[in-house]
MIDO-504924 format. One line per field, with one value per residue (C-alpha): residue number from 1; residue in one letter; chain; x, y, z. Coordinates in Angstrom, 3 decimals, m for minus. Layout:
N
drenmi	c(NUM  ...) .
baza	c(a  ...) .
torvex	c(A  ...) .
X	c(X  ...) .
Y	c(Y  ...) .
Z	c(Z  ...) .
This chain:
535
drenmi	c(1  2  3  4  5  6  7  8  9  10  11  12  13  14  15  16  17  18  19  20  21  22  23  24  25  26  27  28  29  30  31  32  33  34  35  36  37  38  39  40  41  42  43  44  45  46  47  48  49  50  51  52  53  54  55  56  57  58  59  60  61  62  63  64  65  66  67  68  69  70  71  72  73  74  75  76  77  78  79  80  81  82  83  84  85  86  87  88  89  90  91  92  93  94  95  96  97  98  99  100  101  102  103  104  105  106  107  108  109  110  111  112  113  114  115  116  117  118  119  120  121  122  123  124  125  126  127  128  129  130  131  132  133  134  135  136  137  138  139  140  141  142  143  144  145  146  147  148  149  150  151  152  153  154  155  156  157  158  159  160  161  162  163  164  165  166  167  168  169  170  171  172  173  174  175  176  177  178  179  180  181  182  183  184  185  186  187  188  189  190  191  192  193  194  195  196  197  198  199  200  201  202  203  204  205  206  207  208  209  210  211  212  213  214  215  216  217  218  219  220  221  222  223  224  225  226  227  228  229  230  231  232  233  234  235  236  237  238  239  240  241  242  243  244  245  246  247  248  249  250  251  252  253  254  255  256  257  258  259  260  261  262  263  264  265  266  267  268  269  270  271  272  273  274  275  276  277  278  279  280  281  282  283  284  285  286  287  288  289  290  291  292  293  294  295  296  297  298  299  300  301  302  303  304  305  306  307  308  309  310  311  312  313  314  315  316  317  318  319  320  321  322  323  324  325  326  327  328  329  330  331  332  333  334  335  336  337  338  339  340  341  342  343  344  345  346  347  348  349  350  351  352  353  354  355  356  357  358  359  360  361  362  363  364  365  366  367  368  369  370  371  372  373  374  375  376  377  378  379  380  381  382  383  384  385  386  387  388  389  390  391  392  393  394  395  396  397  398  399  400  401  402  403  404  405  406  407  408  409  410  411  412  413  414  415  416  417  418  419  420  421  422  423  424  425  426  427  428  429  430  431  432  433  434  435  436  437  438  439  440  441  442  443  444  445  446  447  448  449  450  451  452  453  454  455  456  457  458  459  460  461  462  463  464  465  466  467  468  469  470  471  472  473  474  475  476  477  478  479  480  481  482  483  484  485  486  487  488  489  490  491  492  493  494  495  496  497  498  499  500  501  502  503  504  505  506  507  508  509  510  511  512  513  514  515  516  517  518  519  520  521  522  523  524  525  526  527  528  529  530  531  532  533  534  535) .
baza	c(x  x  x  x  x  x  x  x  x  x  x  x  x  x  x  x  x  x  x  x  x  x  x  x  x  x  x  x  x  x  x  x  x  x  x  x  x  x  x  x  x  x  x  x  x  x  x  x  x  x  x  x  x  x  x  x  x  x  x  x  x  x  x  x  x  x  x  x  x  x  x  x  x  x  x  x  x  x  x  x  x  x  x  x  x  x  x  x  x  x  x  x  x  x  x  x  x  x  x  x  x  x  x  x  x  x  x  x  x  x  x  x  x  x  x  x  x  x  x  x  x  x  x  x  x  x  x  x  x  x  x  x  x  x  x  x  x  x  x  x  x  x  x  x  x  x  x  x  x  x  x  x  x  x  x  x  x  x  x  x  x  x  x  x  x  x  x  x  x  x  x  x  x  x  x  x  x  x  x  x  x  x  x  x  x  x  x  x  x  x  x  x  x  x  x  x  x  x  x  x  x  x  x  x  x  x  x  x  x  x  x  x  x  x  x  x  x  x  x  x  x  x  x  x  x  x  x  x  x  x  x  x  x  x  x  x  x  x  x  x  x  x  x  x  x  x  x  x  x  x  x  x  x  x  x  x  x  x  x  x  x  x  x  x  x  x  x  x  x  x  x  x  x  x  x  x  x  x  x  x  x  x  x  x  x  x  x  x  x  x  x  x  x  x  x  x  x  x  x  x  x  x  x  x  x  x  x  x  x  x  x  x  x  x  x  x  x  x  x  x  x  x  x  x  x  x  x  x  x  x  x  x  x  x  x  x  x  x  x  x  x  x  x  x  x  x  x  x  x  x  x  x  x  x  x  x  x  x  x  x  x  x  x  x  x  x  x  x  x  x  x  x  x  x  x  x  x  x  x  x  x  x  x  x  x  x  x  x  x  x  x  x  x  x  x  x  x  x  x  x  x  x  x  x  x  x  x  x  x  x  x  x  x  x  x  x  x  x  x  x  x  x  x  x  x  x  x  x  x  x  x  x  x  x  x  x  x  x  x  x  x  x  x  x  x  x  x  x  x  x  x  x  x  x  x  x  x  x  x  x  x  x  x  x  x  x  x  x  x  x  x  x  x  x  x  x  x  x  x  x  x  x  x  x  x  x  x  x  x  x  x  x  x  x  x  x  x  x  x  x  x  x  x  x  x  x  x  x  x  x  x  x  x  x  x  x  x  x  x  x  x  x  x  x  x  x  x  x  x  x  x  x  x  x  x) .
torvex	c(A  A  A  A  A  A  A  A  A  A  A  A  A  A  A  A  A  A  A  A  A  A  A  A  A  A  A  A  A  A  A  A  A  A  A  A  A  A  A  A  A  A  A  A  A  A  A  A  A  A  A  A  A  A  A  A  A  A  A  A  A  A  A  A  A  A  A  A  A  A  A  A  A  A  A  A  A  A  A  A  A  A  A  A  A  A  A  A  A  A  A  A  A  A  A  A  A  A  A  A  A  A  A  A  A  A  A  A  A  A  A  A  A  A  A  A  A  A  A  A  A  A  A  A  A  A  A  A  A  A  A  A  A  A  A  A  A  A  A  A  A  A  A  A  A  A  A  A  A  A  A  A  A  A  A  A  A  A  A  A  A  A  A  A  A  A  A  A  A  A  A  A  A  A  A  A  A  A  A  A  A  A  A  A  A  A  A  A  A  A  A  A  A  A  A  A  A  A  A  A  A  A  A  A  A  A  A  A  A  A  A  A  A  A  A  A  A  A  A  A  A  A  A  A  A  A  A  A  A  A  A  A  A  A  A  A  A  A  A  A  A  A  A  A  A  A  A  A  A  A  A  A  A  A  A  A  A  A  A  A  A  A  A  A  A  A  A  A  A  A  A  A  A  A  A  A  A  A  A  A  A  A  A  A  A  A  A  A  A  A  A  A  A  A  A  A  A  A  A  A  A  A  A  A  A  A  A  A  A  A  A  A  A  A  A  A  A  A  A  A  A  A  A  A  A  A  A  A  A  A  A  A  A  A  A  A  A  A  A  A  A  A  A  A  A  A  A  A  A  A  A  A  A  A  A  A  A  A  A  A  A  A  A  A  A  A  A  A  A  A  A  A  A  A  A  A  A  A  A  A  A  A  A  A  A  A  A  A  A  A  A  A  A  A  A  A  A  A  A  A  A  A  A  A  A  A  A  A  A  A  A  A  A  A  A  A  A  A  A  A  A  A  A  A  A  A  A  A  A  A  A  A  A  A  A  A  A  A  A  A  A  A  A  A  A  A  A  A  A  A  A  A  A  A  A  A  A  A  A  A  A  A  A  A  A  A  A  A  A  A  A  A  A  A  A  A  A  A  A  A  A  A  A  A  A  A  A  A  A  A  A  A  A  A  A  A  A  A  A  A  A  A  A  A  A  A  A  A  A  A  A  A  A  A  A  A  A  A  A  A  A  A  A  A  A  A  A  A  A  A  A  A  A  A  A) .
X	c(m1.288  0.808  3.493  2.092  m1.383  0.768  2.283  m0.980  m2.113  1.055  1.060  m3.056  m1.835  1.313  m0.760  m3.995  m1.104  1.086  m2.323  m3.891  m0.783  m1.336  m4.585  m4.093  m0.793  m0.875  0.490  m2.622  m2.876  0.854  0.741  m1.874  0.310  3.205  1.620  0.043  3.618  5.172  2.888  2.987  6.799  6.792  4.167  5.663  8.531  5.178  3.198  0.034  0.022  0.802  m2.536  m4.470  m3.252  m3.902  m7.813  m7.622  m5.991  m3.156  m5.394  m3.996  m5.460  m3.700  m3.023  m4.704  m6.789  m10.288  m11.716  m11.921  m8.259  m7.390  m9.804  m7.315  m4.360  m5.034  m6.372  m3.431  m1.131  m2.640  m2.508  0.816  1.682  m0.022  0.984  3.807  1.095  0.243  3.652  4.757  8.094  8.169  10.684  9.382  5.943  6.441  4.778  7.525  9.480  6.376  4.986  8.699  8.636  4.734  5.987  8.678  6.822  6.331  6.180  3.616  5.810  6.960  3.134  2.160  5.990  4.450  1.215  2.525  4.627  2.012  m0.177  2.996  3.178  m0.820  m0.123  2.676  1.115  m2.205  0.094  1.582  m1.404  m3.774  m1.726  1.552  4.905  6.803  6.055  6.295  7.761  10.878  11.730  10.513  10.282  7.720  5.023  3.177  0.324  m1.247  m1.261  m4.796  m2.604  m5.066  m4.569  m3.161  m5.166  m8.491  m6.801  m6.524  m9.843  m11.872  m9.924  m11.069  m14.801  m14.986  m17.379  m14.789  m11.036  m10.565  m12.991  m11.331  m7.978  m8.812  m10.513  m8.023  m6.369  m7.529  m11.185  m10.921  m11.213  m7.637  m5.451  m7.633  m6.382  m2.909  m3.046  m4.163  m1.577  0.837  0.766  0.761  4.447  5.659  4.585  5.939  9.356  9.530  9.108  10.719  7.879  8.282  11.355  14.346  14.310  13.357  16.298  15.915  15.239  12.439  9.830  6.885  4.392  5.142  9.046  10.090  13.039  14.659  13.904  9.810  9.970  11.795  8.319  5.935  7.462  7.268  3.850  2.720  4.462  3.043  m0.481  m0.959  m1.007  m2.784  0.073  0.995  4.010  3.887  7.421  5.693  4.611  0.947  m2.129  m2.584  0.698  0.340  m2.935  m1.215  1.287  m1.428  m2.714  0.463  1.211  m1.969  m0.678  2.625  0.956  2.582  1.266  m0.820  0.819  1.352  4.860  6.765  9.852  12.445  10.658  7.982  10.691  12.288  8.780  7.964  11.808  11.326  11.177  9.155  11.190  11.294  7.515  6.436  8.824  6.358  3.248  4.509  5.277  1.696  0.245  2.357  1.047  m2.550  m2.257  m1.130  m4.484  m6.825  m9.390  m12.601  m11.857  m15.423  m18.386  m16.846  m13.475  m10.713  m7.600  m4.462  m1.670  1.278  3.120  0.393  m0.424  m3.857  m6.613  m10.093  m13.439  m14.449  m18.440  m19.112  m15.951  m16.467  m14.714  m16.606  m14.307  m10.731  m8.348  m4.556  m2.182  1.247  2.788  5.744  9.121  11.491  14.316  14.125  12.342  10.062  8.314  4.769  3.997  1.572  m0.974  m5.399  m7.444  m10.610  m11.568  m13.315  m13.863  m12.657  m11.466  m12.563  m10.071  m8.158  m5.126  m1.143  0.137  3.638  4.932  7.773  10.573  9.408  9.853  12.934  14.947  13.657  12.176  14.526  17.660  16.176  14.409  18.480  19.743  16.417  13.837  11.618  11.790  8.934  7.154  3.568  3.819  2.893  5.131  2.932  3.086  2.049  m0.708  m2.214  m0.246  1.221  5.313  6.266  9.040  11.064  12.763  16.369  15.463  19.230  20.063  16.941  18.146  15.966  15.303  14.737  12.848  9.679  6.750  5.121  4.374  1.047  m0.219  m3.694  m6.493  m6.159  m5.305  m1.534  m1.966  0.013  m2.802  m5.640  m8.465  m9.565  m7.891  m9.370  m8.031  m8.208  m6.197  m2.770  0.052  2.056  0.248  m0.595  m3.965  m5.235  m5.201  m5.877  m2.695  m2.054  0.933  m1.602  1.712  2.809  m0.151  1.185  4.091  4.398  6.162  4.655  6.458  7.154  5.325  6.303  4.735  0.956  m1.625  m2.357  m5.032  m5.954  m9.415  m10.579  m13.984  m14.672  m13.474  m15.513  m18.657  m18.173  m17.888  m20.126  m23.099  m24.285  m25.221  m26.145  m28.688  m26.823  m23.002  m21.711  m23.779  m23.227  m19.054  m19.085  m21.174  m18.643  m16.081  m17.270  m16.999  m13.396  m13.761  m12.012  m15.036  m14.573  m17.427  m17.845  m18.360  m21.402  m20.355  m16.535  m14.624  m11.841  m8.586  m6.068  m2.718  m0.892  1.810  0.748  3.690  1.666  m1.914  m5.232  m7.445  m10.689  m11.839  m9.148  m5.899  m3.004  m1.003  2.305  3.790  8.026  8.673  9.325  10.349  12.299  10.146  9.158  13.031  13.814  10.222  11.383  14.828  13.273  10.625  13.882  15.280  12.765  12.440  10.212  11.806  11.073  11.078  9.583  5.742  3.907  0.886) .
Y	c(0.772  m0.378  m2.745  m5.260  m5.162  m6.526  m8.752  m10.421  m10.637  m12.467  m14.559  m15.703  m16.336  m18.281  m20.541  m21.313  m22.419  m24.507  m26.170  m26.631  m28.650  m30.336  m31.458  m32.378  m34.014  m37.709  m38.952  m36.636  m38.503  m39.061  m34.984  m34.721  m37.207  m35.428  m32.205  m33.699  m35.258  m31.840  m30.376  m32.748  m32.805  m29.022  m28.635  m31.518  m28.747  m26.450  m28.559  m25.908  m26.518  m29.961  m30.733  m28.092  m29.698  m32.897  m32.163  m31.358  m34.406  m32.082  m30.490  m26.678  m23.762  m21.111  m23.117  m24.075  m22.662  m22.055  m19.071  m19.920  m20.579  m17.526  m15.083  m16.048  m15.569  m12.443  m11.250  m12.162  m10.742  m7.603  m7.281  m8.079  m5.484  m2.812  m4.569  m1.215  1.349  m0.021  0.224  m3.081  m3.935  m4.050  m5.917  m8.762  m8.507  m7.556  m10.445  m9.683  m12.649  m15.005  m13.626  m14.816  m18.282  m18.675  m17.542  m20.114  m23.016  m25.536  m28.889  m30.025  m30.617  m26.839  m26.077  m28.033  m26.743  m23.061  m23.672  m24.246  m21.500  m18.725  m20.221  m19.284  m15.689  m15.810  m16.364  m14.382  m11.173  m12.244  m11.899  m9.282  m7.267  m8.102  m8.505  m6.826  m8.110  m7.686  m9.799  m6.640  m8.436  m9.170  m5.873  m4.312  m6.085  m3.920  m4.687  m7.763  m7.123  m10.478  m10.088  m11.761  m14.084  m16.127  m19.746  m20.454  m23.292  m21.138  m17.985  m20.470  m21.788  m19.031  m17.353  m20.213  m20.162  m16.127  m15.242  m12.691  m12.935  m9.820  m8.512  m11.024  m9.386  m6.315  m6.947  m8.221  m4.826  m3.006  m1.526  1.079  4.593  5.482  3.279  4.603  8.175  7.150  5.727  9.230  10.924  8.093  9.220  13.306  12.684  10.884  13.607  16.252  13.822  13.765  17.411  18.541  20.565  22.011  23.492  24.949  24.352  27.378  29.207  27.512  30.367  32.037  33.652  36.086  37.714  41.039  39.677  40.435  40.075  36.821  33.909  34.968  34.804  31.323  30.654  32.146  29.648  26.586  27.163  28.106  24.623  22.645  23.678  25.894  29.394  30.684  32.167  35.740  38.187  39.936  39.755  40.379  37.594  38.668  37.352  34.879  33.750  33.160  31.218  29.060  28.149  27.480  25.314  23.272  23.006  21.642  18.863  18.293  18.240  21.482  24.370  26.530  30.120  31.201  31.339  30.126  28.571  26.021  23.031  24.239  24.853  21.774  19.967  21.797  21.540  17.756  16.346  14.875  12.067  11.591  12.150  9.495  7.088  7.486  7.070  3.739  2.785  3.638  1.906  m1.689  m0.930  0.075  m3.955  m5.129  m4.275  m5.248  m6.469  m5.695  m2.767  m2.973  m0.615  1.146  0.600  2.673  3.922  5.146  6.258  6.808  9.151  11.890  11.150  10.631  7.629  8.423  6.259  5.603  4.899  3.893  5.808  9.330  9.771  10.509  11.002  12.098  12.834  13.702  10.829  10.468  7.263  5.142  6.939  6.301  3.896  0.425  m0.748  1.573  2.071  1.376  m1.854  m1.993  m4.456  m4.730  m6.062  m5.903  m3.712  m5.730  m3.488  m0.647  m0.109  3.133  3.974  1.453  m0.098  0.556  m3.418  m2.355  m4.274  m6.470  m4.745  m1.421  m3.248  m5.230  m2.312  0.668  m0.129  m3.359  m1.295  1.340  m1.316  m3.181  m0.067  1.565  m1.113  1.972  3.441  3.945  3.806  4.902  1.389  m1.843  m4.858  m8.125  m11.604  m14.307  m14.973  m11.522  m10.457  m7.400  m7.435  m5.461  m2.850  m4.364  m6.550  m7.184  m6.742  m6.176  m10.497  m10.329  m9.844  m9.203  m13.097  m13.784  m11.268  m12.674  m10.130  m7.701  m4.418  m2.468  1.513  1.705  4.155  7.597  11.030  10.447  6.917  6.072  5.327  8.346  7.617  5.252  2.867  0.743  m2.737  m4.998  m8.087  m8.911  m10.537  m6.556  m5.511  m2.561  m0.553  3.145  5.143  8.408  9.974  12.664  13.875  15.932  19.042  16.295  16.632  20.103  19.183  18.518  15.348  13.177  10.352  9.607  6.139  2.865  2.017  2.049  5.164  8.277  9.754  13.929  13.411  9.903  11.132  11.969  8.680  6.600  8.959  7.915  4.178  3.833  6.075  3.083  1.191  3.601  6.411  8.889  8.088  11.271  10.295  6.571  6.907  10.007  7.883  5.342  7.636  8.930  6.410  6.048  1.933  m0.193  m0.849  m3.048  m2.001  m4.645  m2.722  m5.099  m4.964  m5.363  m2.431  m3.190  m1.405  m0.703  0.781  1.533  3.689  5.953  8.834  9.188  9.120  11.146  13.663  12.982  15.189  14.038  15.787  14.231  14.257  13.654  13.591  12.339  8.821  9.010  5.346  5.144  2.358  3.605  3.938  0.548  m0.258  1.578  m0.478  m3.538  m2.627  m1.316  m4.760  m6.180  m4.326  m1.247  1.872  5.834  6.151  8.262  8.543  4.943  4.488) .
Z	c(m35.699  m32.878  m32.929  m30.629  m32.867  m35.833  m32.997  m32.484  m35.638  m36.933  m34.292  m34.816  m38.277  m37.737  m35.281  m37.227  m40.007  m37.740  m36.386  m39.766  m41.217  m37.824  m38.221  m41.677  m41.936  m42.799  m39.035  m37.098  m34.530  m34.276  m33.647  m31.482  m28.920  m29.385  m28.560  m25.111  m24.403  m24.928  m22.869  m19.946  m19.803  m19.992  m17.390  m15.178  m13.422  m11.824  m10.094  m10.921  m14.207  m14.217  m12.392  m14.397  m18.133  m16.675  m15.949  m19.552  m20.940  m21.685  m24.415  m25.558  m23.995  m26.365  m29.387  m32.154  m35.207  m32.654  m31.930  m28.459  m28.368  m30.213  m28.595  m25.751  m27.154  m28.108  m25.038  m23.249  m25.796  m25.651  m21.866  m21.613  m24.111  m22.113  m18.347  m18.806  m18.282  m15.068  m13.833  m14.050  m15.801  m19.653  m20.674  m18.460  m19.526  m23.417  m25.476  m28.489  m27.583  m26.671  m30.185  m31.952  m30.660  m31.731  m34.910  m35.039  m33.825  m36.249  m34.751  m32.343  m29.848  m30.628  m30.007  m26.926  m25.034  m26.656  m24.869  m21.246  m21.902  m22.547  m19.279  m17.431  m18.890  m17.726  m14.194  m13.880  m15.417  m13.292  m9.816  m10.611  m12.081  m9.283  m5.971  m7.534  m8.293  m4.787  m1.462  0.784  3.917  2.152  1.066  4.450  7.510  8.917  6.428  7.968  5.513  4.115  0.495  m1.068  m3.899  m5.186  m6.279  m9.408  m10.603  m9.416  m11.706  m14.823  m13.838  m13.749  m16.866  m18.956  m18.065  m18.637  m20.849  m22.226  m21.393  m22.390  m19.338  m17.235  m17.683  m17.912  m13.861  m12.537  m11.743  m8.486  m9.249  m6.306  m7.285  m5.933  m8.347  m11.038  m9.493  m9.184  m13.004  m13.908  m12.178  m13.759  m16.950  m16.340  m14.826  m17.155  m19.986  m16.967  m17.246  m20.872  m21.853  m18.273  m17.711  m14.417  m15.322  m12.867  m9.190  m6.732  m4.675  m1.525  0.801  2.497  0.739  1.854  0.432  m0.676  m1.506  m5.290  m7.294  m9.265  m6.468  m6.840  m10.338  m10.027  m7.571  m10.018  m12.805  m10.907  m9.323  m12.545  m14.589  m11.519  m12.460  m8.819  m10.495  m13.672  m15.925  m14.771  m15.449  m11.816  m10.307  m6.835  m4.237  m4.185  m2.980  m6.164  m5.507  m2.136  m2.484  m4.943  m2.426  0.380  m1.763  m2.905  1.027  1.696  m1.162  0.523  3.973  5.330  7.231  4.840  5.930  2.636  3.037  0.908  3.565  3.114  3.478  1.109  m1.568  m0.834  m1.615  m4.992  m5.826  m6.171  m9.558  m11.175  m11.278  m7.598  m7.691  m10.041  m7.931  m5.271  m7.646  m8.942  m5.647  m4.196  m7.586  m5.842  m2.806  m3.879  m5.809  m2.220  m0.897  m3.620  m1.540  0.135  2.921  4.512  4.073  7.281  8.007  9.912  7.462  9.529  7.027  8.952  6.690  6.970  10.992  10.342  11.401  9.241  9.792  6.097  5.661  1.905  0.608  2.140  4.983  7.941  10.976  10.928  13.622  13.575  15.145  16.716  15.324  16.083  16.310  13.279  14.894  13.801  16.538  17.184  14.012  13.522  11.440  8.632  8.561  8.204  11.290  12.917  15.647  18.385  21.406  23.124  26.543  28.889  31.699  30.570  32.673  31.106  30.653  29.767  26.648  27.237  25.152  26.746  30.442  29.527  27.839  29.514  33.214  34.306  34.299  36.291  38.888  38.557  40.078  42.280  43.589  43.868  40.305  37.939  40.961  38.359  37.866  39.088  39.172  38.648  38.975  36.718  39.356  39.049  42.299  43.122  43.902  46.786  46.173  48.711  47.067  45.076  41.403  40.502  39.558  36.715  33.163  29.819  29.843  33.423  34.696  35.618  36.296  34.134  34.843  34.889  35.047  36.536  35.123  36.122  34.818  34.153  32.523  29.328  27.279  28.460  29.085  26.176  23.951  20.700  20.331  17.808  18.974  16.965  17.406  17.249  20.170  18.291  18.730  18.620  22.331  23.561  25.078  28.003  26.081  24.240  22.714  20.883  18.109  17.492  15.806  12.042  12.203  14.966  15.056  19.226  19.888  20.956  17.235  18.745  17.445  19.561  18.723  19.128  19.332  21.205  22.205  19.693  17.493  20.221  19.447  15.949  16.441  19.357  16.856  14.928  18.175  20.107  20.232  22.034  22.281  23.770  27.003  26.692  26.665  28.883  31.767  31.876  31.887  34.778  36.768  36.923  36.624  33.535  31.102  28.443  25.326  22.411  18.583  17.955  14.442  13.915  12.373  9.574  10.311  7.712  8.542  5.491  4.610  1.653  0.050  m2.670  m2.248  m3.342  m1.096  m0.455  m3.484  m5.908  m5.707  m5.357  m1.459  m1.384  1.980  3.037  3.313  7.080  7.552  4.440  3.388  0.135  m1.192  m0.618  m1.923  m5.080  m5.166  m4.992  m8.462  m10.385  m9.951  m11.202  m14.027  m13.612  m14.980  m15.134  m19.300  m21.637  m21.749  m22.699  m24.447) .
């Protein structure tokens, strides 16, 4: 039996005993107001659970001999005790202490100080369970995602009219099928980490198929630890070998060649370690977005370049993107929206920070520069050329700068908008070699798409009876056309290292913005640690 199962039973003892002298000691209702005092001066410092005690006439919630009371404190004692396997930090959630002072609690002051104490361990372990421990903007600045926190009073409230708090706990972690991946994929690491089961790295060097000698042996071993190759003795880099890595490069988002180069040794020559980092982290992240994500919505994850069209889970659409380059200011933001329209032959309005820092120095020194685009007044007018640009700086520069539709226009020939504050949206681009690369990270921060028509196709399908015509007819005229999704698409654009495919396996791809490391920092600080396997 495990130690926090003894924990909880002790502790349902030690409180039915400390209540029943209670309730039976000559001064009972001398108790019973000390209790409610304790509890209101406790509760007084969280103004929360102040208000919440004080519905209750500062009655117990967790205390006392009841069932009702000790149905709950075992549910919550038992949650804490398992918060670990989820990912969240042990020491902080371990109920030994809580357990201790329960234990030790033998006036009713004791009690009712003991009570606010464990609705406090409730809330915490409810934030941190459902809508995860960190607020992402202040660890990254580029995460503008609105976190769902629910209020605390509503938590408490809706905790104490469960039907089961043992359900209720148990729901409050994500329901989507990914964390339920991730969990899986959770605890294989940490038996990987524990019995070091991948063994020794791989010679970093190129490897080919037909290659033999000591470095393909050192391939065969890991491929065959890391669950890509059935167990062989060949010394040779044969076909089985080379399917297995074809298949581990499709996991690390590589070319699938079949040959085994540096980068795809330096991806199967990362630990396991390193690897459950990233799992823990996407398990955070997967709690930041515990909400509903539409029966259609749009997922861009910037670390593997991609923008899908979900329809009832499967994915239905999927393109390959260019995001924003990887300097500070240039990186794409994460954050969920809704699509409202799109735009075909849509004009260039330059951002600011792209006018002020890039254009205004070259109109300072040539009036005619960047002649592609138009220089506009607040009035809608068009500035002539002829004029002295050279006394405007970043702050006093007055117009704003426009590209008109055409072949050669920044954003193609169609972009998706869905208004926000980043003045980020999804756009076709004519830089079209860019989607060749592997790492396609060249934007402003906005979302090139490969394949535009084809995303409109998709959107335009549920309101239309024949989109390819419908899109293709505007196009054709040449003419800005504005076109209103009658139904509003949600957009998510998240930033995923470790994340599942659409048939299960897990995807791990680099951390291109660095945004997962400091992500990791910030969850070691507060507690969460790579240890031996939990259970």
């Amino acid at each position: 039996m495990s130690k926090s199962v003894f924990g909880l039973r002790a502790s349902v003892v030690g409180l039915c005993f400390s209540m029943a002298l209670i309730a039976t000691a000559p001064s009972a209702q001398a108790q019973v107001t000390a209790f409610k005092q304790a509890v209101a001066e406790t509760a007084s410092s969280d103004a929360d659970l102040a208000e919440v005690y004080r519905a209750r006439v500062f009655e117990g919630i967790w205390t006392g001999s009841s069932q009702e009371a000790q149905t709950r404190r075992n549910a919550l004692l038992t949650a804490l005790a398992d918060a670990h396997l989820h990912g969240l930090p042990r020491e902080r959630f371990s109920p030994d202490a809580l357990v201790a002072r329960i234990q030790n609690a033998k006036t009713a002051a004791e009690l009712g100080a003991m009570d606010v104490e464990l609705s406090r361990a409730f809330l915490d372990y409810a934030r941190a369970i459902n809508t995860g421990l960190l607020n992402p903007g202040d660890v990254v600045s580029e995460i503008k995602r609105e976190v769902p926190v629910h209020d605390r009073k509503s938590l408490l409230a809706e905790f104490l009219a469960a039907p089961s708090p043992t359900g209720y706990l148990r729901d409050l972690a994500p329901k989507s099928h990914e964390y339920a991946r991730l969990l899986r994929q959770k605890f294989e690491l940490e038996n990987v980490v524990l019995n070091d089961a991948w063994g020794g790295p791989v010679p970093v060097r190129t490897l080919r198929p037909g290659d033999q000698g000591e470095a393909v042996i050192a391939l065969r071993n890991r491929l065959v630890a890391m669950g890509y190759l059935e167990r062989s003795v060949s010394g040779r880099y044969d076909p089985a070998m080379q399917s297995a890595v074809q298949r581990a490069q499709e996991d690390f988002g590589l070319p699938a060649d079949g040959v085994a180069g540096e980068e795809t040794i330096r991806a199967l020559n990362t630990t396991a370690t390193e690897r459950l980092k990233s799992v823990l982290v996407a398990l955070e992240r997967e709690r930041w977005t515990n909400f509903e994500r539409g029966e259609r919505h749009i997922w861009v994850n910037l670390t593997d370049f991609t923008a899908r069209i979900v329809d009832h889970d499967i994915v239905t659409f999927e393109t390959v993107a260019v995001i924003g380059a990887t300097s500070d200011d240039r990186q794409s933001p994460e954050f969920s929206d809704e699509m409202e329209h799109m735009v075909i032959n849509p004009s260039w309005f330059v951002p600011r920070s792209i006018i002020v820092n890039e254009y205004l120095p070259q109109l300072r020194a040539n009036p005619g520069a960047v002649s592609h685009l138009q220089v506009v007044a607040s009035n809608g007018a068009v500035v002539s050329r002829d004029r002295d640009f050279s006394g405007y700086s970043a702050s006093s520069f007055p117009f704003s700068m426009r590209q008109l539709p055409g072949p050669g226009n920044a954003l193609g020939t169609v972009k998706f908008l869905f208004p926000n504050k980043y003045n980020i949206y999804l756009h076709d681009t004519p830089a079209k070699s860019l989607f060749q690369r592997q790492v396609r990270a060249f934007s402003h921060g906005c979302i090139r798409l490969a394949q535009p028509h084809e995303f409109a196709y998709a959107l335009l399908a549920v309101q239309t009876s024949d989109p390819v015509d419908f899109f293709q007819s505007r196009l054709r005229t040449g003419a800005e056309t504005r076109v209103d999704l009658e139904k509003h698409v949600p957009v998510h654009i998240v930033y995923r290292t470790a994340f599942t495919s659409v048939t299960g396996e897990m995807q791990y791809r680099p951390d291109i913005y660095g945004r997962d490391a400091r992500i990791w920092e910030a969850l070691a600080r507060e507690g969460v640690a790579i240890g031996a396997v939990q259970g």
